[in-house]
C-alpha positions as CSV (number, residue, x, y, z in Angstrom):
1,X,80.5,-89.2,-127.1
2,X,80.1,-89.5,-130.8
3,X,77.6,-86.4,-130.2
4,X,80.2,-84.1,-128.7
5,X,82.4,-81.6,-131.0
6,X,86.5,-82.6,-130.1
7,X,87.0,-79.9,-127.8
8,X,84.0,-80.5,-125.9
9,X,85.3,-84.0,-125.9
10,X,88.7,-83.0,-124.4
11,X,86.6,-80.6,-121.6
12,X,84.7,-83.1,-120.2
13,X,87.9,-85.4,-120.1
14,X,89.9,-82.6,-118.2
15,X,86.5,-82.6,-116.0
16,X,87.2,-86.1,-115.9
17,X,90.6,-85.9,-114.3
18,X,89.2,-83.0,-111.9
19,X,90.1,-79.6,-113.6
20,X,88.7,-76.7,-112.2
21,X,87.3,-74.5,-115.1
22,X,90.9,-72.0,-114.8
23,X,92.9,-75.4,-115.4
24,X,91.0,-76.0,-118.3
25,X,90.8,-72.4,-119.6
26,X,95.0,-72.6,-119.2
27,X,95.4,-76.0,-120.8
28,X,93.4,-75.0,-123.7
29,X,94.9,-72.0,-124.1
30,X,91.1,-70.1,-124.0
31,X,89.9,-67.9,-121.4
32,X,88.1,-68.6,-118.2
33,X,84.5,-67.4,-119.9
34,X,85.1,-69.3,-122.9
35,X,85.5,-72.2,-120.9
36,X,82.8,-71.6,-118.4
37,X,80.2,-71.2,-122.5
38,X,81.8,-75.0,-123.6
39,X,81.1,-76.5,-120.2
40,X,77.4,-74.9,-120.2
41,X,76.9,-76.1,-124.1
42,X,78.1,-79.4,-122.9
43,X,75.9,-80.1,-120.3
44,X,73.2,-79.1,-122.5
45,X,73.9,-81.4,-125.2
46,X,74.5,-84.5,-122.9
47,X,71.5,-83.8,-120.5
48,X,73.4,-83.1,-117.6
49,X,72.4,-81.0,-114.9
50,X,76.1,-80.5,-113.3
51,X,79.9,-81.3,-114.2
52,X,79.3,-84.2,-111.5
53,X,76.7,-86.0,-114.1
54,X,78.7,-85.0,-116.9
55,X,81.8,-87.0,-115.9
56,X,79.6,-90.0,-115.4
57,X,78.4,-89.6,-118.7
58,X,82.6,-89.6,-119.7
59,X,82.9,-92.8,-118.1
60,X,79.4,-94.8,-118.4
61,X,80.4,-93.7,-122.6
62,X,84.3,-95.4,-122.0
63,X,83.2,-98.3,-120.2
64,X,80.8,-99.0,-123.3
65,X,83.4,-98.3,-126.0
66,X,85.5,-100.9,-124.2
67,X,82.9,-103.5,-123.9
68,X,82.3,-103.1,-127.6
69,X,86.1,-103.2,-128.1
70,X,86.3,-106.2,-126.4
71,X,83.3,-107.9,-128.3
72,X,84.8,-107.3,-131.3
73,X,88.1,-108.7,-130.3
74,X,86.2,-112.0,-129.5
């Protein structure tokens, strides 16, 4: 997710835990349509076509920073 600005990072995490785009907009402290413009840029920049791929993309990425965690550990 090196590719992702922070708060794009923390959106697709809160997509992650199933936020709709008003939990989001209210955890951030930004509105609903400057939510709904991060979530579209996001999906852009990760190739995604939906929130459903973008999550995927959350956890394929964590799952490889923890395999590369643990390498190093070894």
């Amino acid at each position: 997710m090196t590719n992702l600005t922070k708060q794009q990072k923390r959106i697709v995490e809160l997509l992650a835990e199933g936020y709709n785009n008003e939990e989001i907009a209210d955890e951030l402290k930004i509105t609903y349509k400057t939510t709904k413009n991060h979530i579209s840029l996001l999906l852009k920049r990760i190739g995604a076509r939906d929130r459903t791929e973008a999550v995927v993309y959350y956890y394929k990425d964590l799952i490889k920073e923890l395999k590369e965690e643990l390498e190093s550990e070894s």
